[in-house]
C-alpha positions in Angstrom: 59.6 -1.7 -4.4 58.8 -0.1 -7.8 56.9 3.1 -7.5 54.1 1.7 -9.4 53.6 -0.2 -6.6 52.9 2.6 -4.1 51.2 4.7 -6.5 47.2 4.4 -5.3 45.9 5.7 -8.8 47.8 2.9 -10.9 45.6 -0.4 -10.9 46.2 -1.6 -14.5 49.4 -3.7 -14.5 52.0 -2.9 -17.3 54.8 -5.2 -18.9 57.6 -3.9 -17.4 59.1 -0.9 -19.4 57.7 -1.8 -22.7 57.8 1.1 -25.2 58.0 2.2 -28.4 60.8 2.0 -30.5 63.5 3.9 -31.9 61.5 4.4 -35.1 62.9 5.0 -38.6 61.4 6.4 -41.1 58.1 7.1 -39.4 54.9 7.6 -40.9 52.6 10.4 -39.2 49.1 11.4 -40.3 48.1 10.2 -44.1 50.2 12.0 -46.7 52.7 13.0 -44.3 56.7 11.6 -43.8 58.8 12.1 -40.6 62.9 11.7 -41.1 63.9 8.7 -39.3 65.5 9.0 -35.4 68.9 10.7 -35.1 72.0 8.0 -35.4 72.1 5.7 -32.7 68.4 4.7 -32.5 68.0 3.8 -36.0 68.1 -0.3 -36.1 71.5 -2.1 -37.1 71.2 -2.9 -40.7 72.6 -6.8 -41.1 74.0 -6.9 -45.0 72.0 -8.7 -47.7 71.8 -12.3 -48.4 74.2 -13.6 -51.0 72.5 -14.1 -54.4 69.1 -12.1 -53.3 69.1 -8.8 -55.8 65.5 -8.3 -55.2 63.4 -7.1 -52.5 63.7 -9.0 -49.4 61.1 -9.0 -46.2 63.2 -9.5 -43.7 62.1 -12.5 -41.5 62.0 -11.7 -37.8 62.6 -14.1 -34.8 60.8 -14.1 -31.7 62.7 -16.2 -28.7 61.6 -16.5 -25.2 63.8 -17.8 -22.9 62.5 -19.3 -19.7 64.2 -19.8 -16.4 61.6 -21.2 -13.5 62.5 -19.9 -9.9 63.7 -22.8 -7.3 60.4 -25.4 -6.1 58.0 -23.6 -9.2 58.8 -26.4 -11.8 61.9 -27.8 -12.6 60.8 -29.0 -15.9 62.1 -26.0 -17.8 64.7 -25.3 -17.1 68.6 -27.2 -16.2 71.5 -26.4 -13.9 74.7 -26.2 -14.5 77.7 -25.7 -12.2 79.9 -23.4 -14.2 81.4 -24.7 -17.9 78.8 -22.0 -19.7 81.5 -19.8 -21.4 83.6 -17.5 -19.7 83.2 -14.4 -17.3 79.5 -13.8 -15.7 78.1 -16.6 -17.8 80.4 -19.3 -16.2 79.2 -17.8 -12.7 75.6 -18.2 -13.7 74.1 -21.1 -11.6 70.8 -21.6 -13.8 70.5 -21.8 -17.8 68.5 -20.6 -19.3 65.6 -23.0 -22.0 64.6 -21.5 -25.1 60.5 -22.3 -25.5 59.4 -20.3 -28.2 60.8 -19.6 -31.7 58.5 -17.9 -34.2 59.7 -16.0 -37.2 57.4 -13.4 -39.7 55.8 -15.5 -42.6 58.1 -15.7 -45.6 55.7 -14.0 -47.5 54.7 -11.4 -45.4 53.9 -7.7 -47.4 53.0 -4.0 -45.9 49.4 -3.3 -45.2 48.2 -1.1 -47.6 50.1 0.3 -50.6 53.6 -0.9 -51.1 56.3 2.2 -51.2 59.8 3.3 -50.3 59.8 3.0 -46.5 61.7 2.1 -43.4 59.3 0.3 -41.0 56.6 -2.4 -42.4 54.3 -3.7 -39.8 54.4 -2.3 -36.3 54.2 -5.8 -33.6 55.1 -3.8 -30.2 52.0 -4.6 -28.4 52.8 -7.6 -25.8 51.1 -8.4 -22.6 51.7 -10.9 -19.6 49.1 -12.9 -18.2 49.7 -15.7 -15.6 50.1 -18.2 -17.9 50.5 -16.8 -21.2 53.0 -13.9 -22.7 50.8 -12.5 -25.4 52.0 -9.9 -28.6 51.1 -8.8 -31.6 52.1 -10.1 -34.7 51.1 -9.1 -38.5 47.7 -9.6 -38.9 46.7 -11.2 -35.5 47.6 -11.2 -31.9 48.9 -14.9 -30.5 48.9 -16.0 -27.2 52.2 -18.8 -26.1 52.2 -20.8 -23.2 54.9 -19.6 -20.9 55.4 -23.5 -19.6 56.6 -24.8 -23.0 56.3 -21.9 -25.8 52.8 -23.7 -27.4 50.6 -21.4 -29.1 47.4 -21.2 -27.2 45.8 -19.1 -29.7 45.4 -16.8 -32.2 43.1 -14.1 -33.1 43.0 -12.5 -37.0 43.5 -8.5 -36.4 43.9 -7.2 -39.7 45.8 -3.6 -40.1 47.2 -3.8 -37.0 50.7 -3.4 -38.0 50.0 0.0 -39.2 49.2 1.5 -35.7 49.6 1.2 -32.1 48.3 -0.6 -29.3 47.5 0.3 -25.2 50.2 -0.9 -22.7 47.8 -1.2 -20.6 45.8 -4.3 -19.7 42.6 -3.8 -17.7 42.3 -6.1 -14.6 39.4 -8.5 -16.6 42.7 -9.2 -19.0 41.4 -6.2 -22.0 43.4 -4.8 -24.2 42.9 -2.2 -26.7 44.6 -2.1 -30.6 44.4 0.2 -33.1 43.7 -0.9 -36.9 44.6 0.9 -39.9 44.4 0.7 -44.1 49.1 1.2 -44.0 51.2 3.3 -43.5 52.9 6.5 -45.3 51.8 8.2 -48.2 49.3 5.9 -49.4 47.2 5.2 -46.5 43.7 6.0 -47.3 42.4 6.9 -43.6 45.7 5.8 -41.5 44.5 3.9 -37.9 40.6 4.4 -38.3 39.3 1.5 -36.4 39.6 0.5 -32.2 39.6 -3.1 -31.3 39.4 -4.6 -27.5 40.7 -8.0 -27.1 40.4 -10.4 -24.1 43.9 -11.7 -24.0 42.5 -13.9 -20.8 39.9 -15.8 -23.5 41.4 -15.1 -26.9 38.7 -13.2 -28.1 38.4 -10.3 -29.9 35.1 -8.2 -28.3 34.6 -5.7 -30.6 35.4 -3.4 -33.1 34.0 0.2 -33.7 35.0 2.8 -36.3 36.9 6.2 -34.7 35.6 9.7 -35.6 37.9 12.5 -37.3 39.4 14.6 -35.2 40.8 18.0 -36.8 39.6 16.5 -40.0 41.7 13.3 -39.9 42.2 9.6 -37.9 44.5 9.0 -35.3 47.8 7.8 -36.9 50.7 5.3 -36.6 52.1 7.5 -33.6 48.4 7.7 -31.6 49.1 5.2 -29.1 45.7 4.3 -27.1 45.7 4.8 -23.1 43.4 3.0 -21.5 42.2 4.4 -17.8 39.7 3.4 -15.8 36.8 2.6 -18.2 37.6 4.5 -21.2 39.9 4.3 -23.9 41.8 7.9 -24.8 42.7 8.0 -28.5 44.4 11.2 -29.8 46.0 12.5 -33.6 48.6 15.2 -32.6 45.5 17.7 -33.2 42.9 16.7 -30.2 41.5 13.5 -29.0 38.4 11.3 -28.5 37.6 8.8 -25.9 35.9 5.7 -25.9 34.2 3.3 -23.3 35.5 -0.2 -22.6 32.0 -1.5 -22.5 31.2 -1.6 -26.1 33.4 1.2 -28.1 30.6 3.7 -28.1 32.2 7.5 -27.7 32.6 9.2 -24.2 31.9 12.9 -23.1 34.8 12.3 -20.7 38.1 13.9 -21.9 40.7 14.5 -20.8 41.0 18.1 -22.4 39.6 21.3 -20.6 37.7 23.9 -21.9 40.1 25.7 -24.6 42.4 23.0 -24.7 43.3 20.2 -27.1 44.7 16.8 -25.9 47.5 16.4 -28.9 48.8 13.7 -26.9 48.4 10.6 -24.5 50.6 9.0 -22.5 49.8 6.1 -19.7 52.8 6.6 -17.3 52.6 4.7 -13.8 48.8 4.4 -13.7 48.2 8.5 -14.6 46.7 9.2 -17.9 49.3 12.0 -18.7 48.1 14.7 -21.5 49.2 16.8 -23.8 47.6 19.8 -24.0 47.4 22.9 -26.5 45.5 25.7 -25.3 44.2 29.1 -25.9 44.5 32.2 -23.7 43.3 35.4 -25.5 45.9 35.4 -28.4 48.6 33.4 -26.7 49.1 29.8 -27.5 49.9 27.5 -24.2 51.4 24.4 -23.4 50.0 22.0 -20.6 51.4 18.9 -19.3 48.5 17.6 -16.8 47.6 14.2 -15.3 44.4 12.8 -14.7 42.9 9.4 -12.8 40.6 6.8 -13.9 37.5 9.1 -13.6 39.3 11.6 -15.6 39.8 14.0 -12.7 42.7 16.2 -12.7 45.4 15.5 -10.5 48.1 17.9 -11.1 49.6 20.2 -14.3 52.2 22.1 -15.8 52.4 24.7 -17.7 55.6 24.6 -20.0 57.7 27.9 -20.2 57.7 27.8 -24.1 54.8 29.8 -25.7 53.6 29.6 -29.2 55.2 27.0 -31.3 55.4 23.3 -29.8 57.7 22.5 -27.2 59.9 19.7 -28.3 58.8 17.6 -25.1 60.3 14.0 -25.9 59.6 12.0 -23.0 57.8 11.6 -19.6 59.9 9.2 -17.7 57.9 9.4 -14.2 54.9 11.0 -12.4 56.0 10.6 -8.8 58.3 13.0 -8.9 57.1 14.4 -12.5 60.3 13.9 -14.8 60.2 14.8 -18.2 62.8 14.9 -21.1 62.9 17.9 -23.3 64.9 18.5 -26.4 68.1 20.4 -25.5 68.5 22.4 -28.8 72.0 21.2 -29.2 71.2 17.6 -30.7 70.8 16.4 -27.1 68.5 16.2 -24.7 67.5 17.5 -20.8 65.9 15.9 -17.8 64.3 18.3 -16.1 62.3 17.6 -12.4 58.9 19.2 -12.5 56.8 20.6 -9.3 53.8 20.8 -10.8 50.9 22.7 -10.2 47.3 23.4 -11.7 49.3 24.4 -15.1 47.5 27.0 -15.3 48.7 31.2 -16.0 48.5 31.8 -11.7 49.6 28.0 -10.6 51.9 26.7 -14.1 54.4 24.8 -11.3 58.0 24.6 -11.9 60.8 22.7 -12.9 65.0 22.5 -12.7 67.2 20.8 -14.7 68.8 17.3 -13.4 70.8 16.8 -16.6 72.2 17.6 -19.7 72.8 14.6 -22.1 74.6 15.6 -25.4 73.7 13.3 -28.6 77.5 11.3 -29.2 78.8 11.7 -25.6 78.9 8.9 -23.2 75.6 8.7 -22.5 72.6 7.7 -24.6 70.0 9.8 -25.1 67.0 8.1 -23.4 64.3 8.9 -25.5 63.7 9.1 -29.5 63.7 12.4 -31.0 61.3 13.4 -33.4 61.3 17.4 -33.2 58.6 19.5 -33.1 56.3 18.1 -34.8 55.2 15.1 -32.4 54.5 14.9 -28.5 56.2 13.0 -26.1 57.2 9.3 -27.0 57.5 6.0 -24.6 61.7 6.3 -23.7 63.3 3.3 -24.4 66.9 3.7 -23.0 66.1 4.0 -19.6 64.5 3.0 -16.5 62.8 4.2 -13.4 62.7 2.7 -10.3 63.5 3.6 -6.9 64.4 7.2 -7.1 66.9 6.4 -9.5 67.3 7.0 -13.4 69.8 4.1 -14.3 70.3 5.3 -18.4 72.7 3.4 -21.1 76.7 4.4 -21.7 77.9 4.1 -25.1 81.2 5.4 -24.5 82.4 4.7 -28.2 79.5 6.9 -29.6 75.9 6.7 -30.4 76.1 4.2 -33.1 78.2 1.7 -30.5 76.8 -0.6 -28.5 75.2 0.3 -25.0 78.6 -0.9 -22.3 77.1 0.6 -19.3 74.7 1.5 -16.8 74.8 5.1 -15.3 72.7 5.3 -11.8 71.7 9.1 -11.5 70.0 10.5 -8.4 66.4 11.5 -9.4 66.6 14.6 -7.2 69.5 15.8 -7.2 71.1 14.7 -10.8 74.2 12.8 -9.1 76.1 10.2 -10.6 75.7 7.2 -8.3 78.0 4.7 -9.6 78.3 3.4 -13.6 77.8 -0.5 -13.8 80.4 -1.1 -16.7 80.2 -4.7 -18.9 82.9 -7.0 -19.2 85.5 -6.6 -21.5 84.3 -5.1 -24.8 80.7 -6.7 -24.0 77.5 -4.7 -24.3 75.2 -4.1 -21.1 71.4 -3.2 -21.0 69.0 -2.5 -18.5 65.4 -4.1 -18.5 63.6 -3.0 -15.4 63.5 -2.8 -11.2 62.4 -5.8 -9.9 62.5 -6.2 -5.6 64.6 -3.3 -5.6 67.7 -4.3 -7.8 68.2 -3.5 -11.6 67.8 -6.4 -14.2 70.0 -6.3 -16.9 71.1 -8.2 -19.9 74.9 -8.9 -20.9 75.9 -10.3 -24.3 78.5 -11.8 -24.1 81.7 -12.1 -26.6 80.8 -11.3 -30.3 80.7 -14.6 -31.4 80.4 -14.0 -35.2 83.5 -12.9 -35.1 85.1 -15.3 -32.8 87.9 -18.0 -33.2 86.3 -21.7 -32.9 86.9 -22.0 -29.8 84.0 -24.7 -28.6 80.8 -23.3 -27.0 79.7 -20.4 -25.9 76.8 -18.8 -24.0 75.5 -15.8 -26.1 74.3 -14.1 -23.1 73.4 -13.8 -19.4 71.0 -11.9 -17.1 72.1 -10.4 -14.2 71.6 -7.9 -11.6 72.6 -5.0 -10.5 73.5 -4.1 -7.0 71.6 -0.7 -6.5 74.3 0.5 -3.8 77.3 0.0 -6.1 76.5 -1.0 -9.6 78.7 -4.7 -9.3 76.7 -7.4 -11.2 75.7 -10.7 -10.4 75.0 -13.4 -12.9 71.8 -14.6 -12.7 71.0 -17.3 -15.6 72.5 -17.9 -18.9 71.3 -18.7 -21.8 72.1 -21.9 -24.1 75.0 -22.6 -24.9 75.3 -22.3 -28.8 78.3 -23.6 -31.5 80.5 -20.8 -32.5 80.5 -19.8 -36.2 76.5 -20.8 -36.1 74.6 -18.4 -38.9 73.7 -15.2 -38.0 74.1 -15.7 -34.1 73.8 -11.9 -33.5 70.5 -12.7 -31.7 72.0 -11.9 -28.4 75.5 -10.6 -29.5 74.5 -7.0 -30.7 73.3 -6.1 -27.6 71.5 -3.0 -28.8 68.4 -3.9 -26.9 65.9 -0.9 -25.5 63.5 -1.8 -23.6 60.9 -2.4 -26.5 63.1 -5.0 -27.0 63.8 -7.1 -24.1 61.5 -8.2 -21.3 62.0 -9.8 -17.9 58.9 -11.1 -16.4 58.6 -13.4 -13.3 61.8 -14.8 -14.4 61.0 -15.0 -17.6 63.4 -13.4 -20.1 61.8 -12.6 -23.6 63.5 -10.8 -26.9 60.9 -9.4 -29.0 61.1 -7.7 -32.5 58.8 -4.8 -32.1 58.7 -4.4 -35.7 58.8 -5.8 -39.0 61.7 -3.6 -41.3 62.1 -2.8 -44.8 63.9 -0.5 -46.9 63.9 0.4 -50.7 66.9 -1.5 -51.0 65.2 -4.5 -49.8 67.1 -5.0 -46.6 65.9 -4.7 -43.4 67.6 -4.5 -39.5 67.0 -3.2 -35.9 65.1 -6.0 -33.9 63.5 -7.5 -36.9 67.3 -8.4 -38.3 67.5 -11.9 -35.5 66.3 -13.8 -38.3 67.7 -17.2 -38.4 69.6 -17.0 -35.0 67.3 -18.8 -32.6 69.3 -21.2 -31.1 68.5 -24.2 -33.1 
């Protein structure tokens, strides 16, 4: 069982393990420019098209592949004994059917402005419903039909590609988006508007205009949490909450007296904060959790004083595990007993792990510095008192080869779940107790012709040993087909790749440009999608 199962404060489901990704070149408040993500979590680049020596918007594909469990509908999906490539794949005993392919329009452009940048049009908000998987996409948010990839509908949500949007879905089936005027430089305002949409009716229910805070909007890092019946907006300087019911602003915060909520997190059904605070002429920092009524549950005060801790990460609230920047290009996990967070109660914490940027294991969470709060990790996963974390034994710019099983209280290797062969391996999520992860199989690009091939295969992970077990493959495709590195790259986090009551989906979070008029990381599957 997954610990947001037996958490009683978490009532809002979550896709599993969607977060935010590795983001180059990110814009933070108006005016403003971050340096992109250390190597490793910048996007592969794929080269330009032949002939094209002008700008070119990258066109991103979107393909859900659906596999239907024994007796729930045999319709999409078809079996095969064996004959689907070689290793795991051949094993697999279902194959996977491709239902959905949607790419960006040709003639998409950035919201606001245009200028030298690295990310476009964030897309990263997607949702599950029982018969719909529902994201973002430039300009609206679409709803397909799981059964056979149909768009349902479409609502028009202009500027959302220049902000973020709430994990969370409210039990009525409400979501919350920001909407902005662009990114970078030229943004006017940056992410000045709140939208709640009814993904269950395809309906957008209202729109409201956000305050200042600290003189400016929230920004294309704010990422709104919503908790009980209030959505928690904040801008890296404080915060402001509003109520589901219409939008109108909330006394509620989740920010005591002397404090400022810099940041928000939703992490297992806690709305985790943030905090800078004031005591005489020191400068504290606060890590405290509150429940849907905005009651505090629990804090910690961090040992740094003064300048902002470089805290990258919250991986878990039950036990409290955080990742911190390690000062060496790296990164720590550090176990937290927390108390009140307070000068008398600030709780404690030891260190589970040391993970050194370009060793064998990836560092789990994007690292910004200083100047932003902790980020959704998007090279691990959490489930059963076990941090299972990505390998890249050739480097951080390789591929991801393995799973490493770590001990959440003591730090101790369990076992490492290696891929086949030269093949890449990445973990999605914990579902009934084992480890679901996604194997690409042989880099078919680069291939003989050698007939057909499957490009890839879920499978599981034994959570006693690490051995995998193919679970379903997905469609066989022609070798030498154009730009088949879909699948094959294999560099997928888990804002990347979903797996959802057997459903597997891999979703570009993001629409990518550069000066040079290339573009890469999820948005560079264009023209893949098994055709």
């Amino acid at each position: 069982m997954d610990r947001r199962d037996r958490n009683p404060v978490s009532q809002y489901p979550q896709h599993p393990h969607y977060s935010a990704p590795g983001r180059p070149g990110l814009p933070g408040n108006p005016g403003q420019w971050h340096p992109g993500p250390p190597q490793g979590y910048g996007p592969p680049v794929p080269p330009p098209a032949k002939g094209n020596k002008g700008a070119r918007w990258v066109i991103v594909a979107v393909v859900v592949a659906v596999v239907v469990a024994a007796g729930a509908g045999g319709a999409w999906f078809w079996l095969r004994a064996g004959g689907a490539g070689e290793g795991l794949a051949a094993e697999a005993g279902t194959q996977l059917t491709r239902t959905v392919e949607e790419y960006f329009p040709e003639d998409w452009k950035p919201e606001g402005e245009e200028i030298a940048m690295a990310v476009g049009s964030w897309v990263d908000g997607r949702w599950w419903t029982d018969d719909h998987l529902v994201r973002e996409m430039p300009g609206e948010v679409v709803a397909y039909k799981i059964s056979d990839g149909s768009v349902a509908w479409r609502i028009p949500v202009a500027g959302n590609g220049s902000c973020r949007s709430s994990r969370e879905m409210t039990p009525e089936g409400h979501v919350a988006v920001l909407r902005g005027d662009g990114m970078g430089r030229k943004a006017v305002k940056g992410c000045h508007q709140l939208t709640l949409v009814d993904i269950t009716a395809g309906k957008e229910l209202w729109t409201v205009e956000l305050d200042q805070v600290g003189g400016e909007y929230a920004n294309s890092l704010s990422q709104p949490v919503i908790s009980g019946g209030l959505v928690h907006v904040s801008n890296g300087k404080g915060s402001q909450t509003r109520g589901l019911a219409d939008g109108s602003p909330s006394d509620l915060k989740a920010e005591p007296t002397g404090c400022a909520a810099t940041d928000h997190l939703g992490v297992d059904g806690v709305l985790v904060s943030w905090l800078r605070c004031r005591s005489g002429d020191e400068i504290l920092w606060v890590l405290a959790g509150y429940d849907e009524n905005v009651k505090p549950l629990w804090g910690w005060l961090h040992p740094e004083k003064g300048r902002k801790p470089a805290l990258t990460g919250v991986l878990s609230v039950d036990p409290l595990t955080v990742v911190v920047y390690n000062g060496t290009k790296g990164q720590d996990i550090w176990r937290v007993e927390p108390g009140k967070g307070t000068p008398d109660a600030p709780g404690t914490h030891r260190v589970l792990l040391s993970i050194i940027a370009g060793e064998n294991i990836s560092l789990p969470c994007p690292t910004y510095g200083r100047s932003t709060g902790p980020s959704v990790c998007t090279a691990v996963v959490v489930g059963d008192d076990v941090l299972y974390l990505q390998s890249n034994p050739n480097g951080p710019s390789s591929r991801f080869h393995g799973i490493v099983a770590v001990d959440l209280d003591t730090g101790a290797e369990r076992w490492h779940a290696r891929a086949e062969g030269e093949l890449s391996l990445s973990a999605i999520t914990v579902d009934d107790g084992k480890l679901i992860a996604f194997q690409a199989q042989a880099d078919l690009s680069l291939a003989k012709d050698l007939g057909h091939e499957s490009p890839g295969v879920v499978v599981t992970v034994d959570p006693g040993n690490g051995s995998l077990t193919a679970l379903a493959a997905l469609p066989l495709v022609e070798r030498g087909q154009t730009l088949e590195t879909l699948v094959e790259r294999g560099e997928y986090g888990t804002d990347t790749i979903e797996w959802h009551d057997g459903t597997l989906a891999i979703l570009a979070p993001a629409v990518v440009v550069t000066s040079e008029g290339v573009g890469g990381g999820p948005g560079s599957f264009a023209g893949l999608v098994y055709s």
